[in-house]
C-alpha positions as CSV (number, residue, x, y, z in Angstrom):
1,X,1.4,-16.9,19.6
2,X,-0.2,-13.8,18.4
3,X,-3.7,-12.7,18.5
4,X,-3.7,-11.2,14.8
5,X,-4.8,-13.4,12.2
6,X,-2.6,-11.6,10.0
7,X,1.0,-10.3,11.2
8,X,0.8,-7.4,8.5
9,X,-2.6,-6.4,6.8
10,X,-1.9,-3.8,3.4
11,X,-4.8,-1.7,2.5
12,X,-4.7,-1.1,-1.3
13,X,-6.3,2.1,-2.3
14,X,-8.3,1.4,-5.8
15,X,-10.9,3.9,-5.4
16,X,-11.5,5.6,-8.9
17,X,-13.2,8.8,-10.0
18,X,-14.4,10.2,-13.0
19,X,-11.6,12.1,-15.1
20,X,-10.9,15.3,-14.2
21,X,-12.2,15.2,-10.7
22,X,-10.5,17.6,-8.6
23,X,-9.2,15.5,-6.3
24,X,-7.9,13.0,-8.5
25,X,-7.8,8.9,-7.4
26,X,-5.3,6.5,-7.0
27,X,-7.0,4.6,-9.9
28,X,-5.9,6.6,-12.4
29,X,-2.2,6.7,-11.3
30,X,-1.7,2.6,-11.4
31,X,-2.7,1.9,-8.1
32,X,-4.7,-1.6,-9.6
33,X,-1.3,-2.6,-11.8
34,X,0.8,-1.7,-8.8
35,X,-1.1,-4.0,-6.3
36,X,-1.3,-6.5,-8.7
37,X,2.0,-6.5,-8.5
38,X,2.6,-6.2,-5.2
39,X,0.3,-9.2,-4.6
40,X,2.6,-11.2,-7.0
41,X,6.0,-10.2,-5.6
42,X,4.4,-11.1,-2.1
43,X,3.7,-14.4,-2.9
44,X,7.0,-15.0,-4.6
45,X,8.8,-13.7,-0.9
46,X,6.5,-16.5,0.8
47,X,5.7,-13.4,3.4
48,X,3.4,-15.5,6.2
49,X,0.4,-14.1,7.5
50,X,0.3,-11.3,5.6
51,X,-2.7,-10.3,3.8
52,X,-3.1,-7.8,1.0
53,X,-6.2,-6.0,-0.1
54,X,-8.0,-4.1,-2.0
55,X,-9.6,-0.8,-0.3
56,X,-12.0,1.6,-1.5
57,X,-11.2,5.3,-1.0
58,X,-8.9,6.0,1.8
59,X,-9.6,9.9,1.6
60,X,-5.6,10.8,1.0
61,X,-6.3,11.4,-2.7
62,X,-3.9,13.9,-4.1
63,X,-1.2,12.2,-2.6
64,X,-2.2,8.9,-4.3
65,X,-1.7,6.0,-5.0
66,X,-1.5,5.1,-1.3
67,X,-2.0,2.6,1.1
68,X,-2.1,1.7,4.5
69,X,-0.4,-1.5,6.8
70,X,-1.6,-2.6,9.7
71,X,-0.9,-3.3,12.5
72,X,0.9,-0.2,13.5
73,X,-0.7,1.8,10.7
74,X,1.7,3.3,8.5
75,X,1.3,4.9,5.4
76,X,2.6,4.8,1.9
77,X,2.9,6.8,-0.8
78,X,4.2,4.8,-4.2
79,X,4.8,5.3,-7.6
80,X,6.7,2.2,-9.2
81,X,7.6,-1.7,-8.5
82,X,10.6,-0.6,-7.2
83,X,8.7,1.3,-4.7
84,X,6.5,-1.7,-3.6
85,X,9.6,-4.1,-3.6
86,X,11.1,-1.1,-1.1
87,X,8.1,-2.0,0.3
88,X,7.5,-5.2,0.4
89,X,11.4,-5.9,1.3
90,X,12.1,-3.7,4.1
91,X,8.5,-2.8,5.8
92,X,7.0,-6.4,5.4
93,X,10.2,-8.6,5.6
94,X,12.8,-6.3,7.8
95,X,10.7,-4.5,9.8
96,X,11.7,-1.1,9.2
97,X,9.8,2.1,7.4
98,X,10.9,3.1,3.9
99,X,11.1,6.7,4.7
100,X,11.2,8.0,1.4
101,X,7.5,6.7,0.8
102,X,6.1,7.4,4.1
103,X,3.2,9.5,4.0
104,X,3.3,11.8,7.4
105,X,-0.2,11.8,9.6
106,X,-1.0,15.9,8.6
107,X,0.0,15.2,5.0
C-alpha cells in the first residue's frame, strides 16, 4: 500500500501574461488546449491514481509550456499531443523519462 494519494501528480502550467511580456507564458503557447488534452487522453488510458492539474506560474517561462510530475519531480517541456501522448505513455504508464522533453534542473 502506498502512502500517496496519488501515484503520479502533473502540474499543468497555465499561467498567462499580458502580450509582449518579456518572459513570455505558457498560456500563450497552448499550454490550456494541451492539458485539455492531456486530461482527456488520461482518462481514455484508465491511468489510476493519477491526478492532473492545473498550476499557476511555475517560474520556467521561456522554456514554456511546462510542467512538473510528482512524485520524483521531473520536468517537461512540450509542444504538441504527440508530446503529451510521449508523455502520458511512457512517463505515466511505463515508467521511464521521455528524454527529448525533459527539462534539465539549471535549464
Amino acid at each position: 500500500m502506498s502512502d500517496h494519494y496519488y501515484q503520479a501528480h502533473v502540474f499543468v502550467c497555465q499561467n498567462e501574461r499580458p502580450n509582449g511580456h518579456e518572459r513570455g507564458c505558457c498560456q500563450s503557447k497552448g499550454a490550456t488546449k494541451l492539458r485539455n488534452y492531456m486530461k482527456v487522453r488520461a482518462k481514455e488510458l484508465g491511468l489510476p491514481m493519477t491526478r492532473i492539474n492545473t498550476a499557476g506560474c511555475l517560474d520556467r517561462c521561456e522554456l514554456g509550456p511546462v510542467m512538473v510530475i510528482y512524485p520524483e519531480g521531473t520536468w517537461y517541456r512540450y509542444d504538441s499531443m504527440e508530446d503529451i501522448d510521449a508523455i502520458l505513455t511512457d512517463h505515466l504508464v511505463g515508467g521511464q523519462v521521455v528524454e527529448r522533453l525533459r527539462l534539465a534542473v539549471d535549464q
